[in-house]
C-alpha positions as CSV (number, residue, x, y, z in Angstrom):
1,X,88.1,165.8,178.4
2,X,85.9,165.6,174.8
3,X,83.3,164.0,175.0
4,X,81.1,163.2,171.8
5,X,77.7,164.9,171.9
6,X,76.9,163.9,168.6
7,X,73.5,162.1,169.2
8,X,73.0,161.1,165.1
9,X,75.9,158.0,165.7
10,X,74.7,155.6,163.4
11,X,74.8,151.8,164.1
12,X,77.4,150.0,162.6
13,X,75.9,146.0,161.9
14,X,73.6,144.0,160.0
15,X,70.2,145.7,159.6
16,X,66.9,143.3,160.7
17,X,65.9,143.1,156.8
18,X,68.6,141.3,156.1
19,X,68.6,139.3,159.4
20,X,65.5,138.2,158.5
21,X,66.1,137.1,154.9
22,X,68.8,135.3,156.2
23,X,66.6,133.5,158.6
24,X,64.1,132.5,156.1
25,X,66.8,131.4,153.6
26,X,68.4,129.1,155.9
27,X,64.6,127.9,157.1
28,X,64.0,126.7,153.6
29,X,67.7,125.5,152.6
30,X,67.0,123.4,156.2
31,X,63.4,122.1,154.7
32,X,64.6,121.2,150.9
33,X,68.0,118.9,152.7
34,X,65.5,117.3,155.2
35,X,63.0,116.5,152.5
36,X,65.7,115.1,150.4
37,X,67.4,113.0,153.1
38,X,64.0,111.7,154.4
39,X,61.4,111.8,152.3
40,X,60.5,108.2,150.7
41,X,61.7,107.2,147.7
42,X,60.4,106.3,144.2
43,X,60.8,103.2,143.8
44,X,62.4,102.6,139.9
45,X,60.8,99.5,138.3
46,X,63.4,97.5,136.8
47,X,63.4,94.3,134.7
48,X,64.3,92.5,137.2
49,X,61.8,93.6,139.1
50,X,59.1,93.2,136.6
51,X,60.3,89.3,136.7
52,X,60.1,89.0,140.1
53,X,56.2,90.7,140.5
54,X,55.1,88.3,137.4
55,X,56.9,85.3,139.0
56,X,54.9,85.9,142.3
57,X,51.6,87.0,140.2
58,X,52.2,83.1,138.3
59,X,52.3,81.9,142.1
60,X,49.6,83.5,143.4
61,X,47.3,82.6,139.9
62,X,48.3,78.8,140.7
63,X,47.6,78.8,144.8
64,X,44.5,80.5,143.9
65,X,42.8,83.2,146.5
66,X,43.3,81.0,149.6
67,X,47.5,81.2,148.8
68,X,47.4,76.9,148.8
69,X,51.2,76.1,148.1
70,X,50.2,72.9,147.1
71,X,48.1,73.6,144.2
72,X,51.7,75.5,142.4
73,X,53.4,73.8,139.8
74,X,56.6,71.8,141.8
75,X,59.5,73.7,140.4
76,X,57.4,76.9,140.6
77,X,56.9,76.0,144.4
78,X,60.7,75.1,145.0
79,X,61.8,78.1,143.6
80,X,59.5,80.1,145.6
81,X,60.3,78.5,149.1
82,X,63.8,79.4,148.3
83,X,63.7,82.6,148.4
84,X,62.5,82.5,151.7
85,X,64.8,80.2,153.0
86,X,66.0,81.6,156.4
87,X,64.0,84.6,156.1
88,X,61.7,85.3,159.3
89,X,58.4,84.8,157.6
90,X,57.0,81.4,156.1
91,X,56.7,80.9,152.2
92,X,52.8,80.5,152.8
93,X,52.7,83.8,154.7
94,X,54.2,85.8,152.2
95,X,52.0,84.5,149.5
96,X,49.0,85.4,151.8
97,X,50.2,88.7,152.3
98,X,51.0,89.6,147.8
99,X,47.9,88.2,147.2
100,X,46.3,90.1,150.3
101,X,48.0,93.4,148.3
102,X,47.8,92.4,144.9
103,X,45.4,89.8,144.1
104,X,45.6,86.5,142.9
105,X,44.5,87.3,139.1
């Protein structure tokens, strides 16, 4: 029987370098798709947008700092209970809070 006593029988495979590289490669490819599926958003001003924050900053001017619905101009006061019509949080609330983050100017 023959049997091989050649001890210098290299490897045959991937070499830990490269292993390695690979690792780190797929680490970061993992990070960048994670980062762009979770990270928050910039939010893009739009014109509509820009309507709707001076609309609310005209509101919140006419309530004054306490956010009194009654002081705002009637159509101005319509329009703005509207949009909370069926929503889970009162017209006066929501004033309270913009004003509470924005001011009443």
């Amino acid at each position: 029987m023959a049997v091989n006593t050649n001890k210098t029988q290299e490897k045959s495979g991937v070499k830990l370098p490269v292993i390695i590289a690979a690792a780190v490669a797929m680490v970061i490819l993992l990070g960048w798709l994670g980062h762009r599926a979770f990270a928050p958003s910039q939010a893009v001003e739009t014109s509509a947008s820009k309507t709707h924050d001076a609309f609310y900053a005209k509101v919140a001017h006419e309530a004054g700092p306490t956010g009194d619905l009654t002081k705002v101009n009637p159509e101005d006061r319509t329009r703005f209970e509207n949009e909370f019509r069926g929503a889970p949080i009162t017209p006066e609330t929501a004033l309270k809070q913009w004003i509470a983050s924005h001011g009443s100017k």
